[in-house]
N, C-alpha and C positions, 0 to 999 in steps of 0.2 A: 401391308406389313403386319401378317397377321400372329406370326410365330417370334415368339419372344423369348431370350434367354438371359437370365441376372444375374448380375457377379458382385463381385466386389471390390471396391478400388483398395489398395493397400495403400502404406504409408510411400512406397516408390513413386506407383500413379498419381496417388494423390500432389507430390511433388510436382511429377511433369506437369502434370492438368494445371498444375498454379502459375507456369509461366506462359505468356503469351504466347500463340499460334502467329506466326511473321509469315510463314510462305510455305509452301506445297511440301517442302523437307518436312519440316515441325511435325505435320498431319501426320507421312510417312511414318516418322519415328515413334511416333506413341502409339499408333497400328501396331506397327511390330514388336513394339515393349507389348504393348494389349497381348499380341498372341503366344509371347513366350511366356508371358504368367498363366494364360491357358495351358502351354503343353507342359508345362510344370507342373510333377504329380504333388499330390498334398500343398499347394501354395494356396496362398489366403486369397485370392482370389477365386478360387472354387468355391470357398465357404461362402457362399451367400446365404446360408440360414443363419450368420452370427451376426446380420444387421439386418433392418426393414427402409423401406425407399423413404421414409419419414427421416431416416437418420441422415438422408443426402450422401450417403458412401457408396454407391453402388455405379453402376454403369450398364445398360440395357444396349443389347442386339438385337433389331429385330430385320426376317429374314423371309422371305418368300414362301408363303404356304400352300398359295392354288396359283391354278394357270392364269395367267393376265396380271399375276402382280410383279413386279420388276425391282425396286426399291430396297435397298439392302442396305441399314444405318445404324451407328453407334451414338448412342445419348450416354455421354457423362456427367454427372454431376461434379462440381470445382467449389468448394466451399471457401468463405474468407473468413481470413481469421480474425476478425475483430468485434471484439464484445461490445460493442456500442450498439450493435447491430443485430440482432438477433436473425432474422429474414434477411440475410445477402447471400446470393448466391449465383452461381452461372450452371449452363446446362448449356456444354460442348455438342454438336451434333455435324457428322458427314458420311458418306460411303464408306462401307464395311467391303473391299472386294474379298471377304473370304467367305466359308461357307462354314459353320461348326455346327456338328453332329453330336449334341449330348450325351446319346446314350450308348454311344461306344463309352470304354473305358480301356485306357484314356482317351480322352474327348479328341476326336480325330479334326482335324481343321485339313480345308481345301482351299489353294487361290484358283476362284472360278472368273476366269475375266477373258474380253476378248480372245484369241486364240487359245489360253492358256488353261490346262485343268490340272493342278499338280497335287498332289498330297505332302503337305507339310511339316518335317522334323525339325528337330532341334539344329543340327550341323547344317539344316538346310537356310534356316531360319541366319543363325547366327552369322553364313557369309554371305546372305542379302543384307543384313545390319551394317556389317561390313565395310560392303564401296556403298551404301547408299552413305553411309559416312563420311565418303571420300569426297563427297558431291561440295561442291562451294554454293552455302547458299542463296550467294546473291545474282549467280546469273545461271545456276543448274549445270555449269560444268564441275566436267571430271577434274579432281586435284593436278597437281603435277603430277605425281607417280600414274596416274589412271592408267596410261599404257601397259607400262612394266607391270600393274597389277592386273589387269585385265587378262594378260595374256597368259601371267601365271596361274589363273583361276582357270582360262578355256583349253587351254592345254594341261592342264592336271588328268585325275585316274577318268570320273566319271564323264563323259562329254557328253549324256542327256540332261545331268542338275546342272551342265553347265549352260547350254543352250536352255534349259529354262530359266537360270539366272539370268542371263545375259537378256532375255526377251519380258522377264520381270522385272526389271531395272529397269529401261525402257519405257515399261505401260504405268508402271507407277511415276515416274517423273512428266509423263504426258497426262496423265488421268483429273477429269473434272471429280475435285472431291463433293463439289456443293456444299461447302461449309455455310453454318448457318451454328450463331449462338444466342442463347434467350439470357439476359440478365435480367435480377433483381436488384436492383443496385440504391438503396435507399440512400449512401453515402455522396452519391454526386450527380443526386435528381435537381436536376433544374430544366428551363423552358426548353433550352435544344436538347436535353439529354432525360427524356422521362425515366420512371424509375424500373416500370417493365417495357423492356424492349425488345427485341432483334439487332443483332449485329448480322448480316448478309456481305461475304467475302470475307477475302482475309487481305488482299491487297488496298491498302489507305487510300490509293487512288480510286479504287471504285467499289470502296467499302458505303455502305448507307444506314439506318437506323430507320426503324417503323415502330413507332411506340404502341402499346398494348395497354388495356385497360387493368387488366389483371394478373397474377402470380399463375404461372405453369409447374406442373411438375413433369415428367417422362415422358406420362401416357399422354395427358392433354398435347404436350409439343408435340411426341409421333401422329394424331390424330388429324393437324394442322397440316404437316406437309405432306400427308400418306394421299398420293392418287386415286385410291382406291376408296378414300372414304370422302362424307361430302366434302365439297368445294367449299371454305370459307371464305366470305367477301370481309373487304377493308370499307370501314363507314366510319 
């Protein structure tokens, strides 16, 4: 994960980042908030030179730069807001399946995943937001309407963004995100719940904790789970 790109969380993200991640929907949806403050010209998410990773507002992509590396993740930082605490924070981390190109302008975003290689706008964007909306999130079906919307979406003008809809819809509600989040959490250290740790999963059934001796920031966590770099043992 050797190509890195920084942004900035704005006061929206920063919102979603504060609520808990429950199931594979949640992950979806702050992907695709993440990529429409990308395809948004002049949004404060571009402006990453009006904070430093020290301030904890940012959020790092990093993305495939030579042959052999595979690994394509987003690291958000989630700040708490309680002054008691100076040092609490979390650091969100899973699959990025998109691909962003910085130096186009505007920054051009690609979903590169299984079958799929699509170039991504706005109208494209906003009717994946859409029925991934429609999704009930407790068992990944389609709402009640799902038919009658479905069919009015694949029979409309385009029927190539439609069949890439309709097969991104799909890869995203089947897709391993690898969620994995680091807290700092000095407010509710005790024996089962150290203060730096790992959260692994997002399901409470086969969620687990591995406590850590020390505070991470971005690049320490990408270096921990990067394949490509050394292997770190648990001792």
């Amino acid at each position: 994960m050797s190509k890195c790109c920084t942004f900035y969380i704005d006061r929206e993200l920063s919102y979603l980042l504060s609520k808990p991640f429950r199931n594979r929907k949640d992950i979806i949806l702050i992907l695709l908030k993440t990529v429409e403050k990308l395809l948004t010209p002049n949004s404060l998410t571009l402006q990453q030179r009006i904070t430093t990773e020290e301030s904890r507002d940012v959020f790092k992509v990093f993305q495939p730069d030579t042959s052999g590396e595979s690994q394509q993740r987003v690291f958000y930082y989630n700040l708490y807001e309680d002054d008691s605490y100076a040092e609490m924070y979390t650091i969100h981390s899973f699959h990025f399946p998109f691909t962003i190109n910085v130096e186009d302008d505007p920054i051009l975003i690609r979903y590169k995943h299984s079958s799929i290689d699509k170039e991504i706008n706005a109208y494209f964007l906003s009717r994946l937001t859409f029925i991934i909306n429609l999704i009930d999130s407790g068992d990944y079906d389609w709402g009640d309407t799902w038919l009658n919307e479905m069919l009015e979406i694949y029979y409309s003008t385009n029927g190539e963004d439609n069949r890439d809809l309709f097969y991104m819809v799909n890869d995203l509600l089947s897709m391993d995100f690898g969620y994995i989040r680091y807290d700092n959490d000095p407010k509710h250290e005790k024996e089962n719940h150290p203060r730096h740790h790992f959260d692994i999963n997002l399901d409470k059934r086969v969620t687990f904790k591995i406590g850590l001796t020390e505070s991470l920031n971005i690049d320490n966590f990408a270096k921990i789970i990067d394949n490509n770099s050394e292997v770190k043992s648990i001792r």
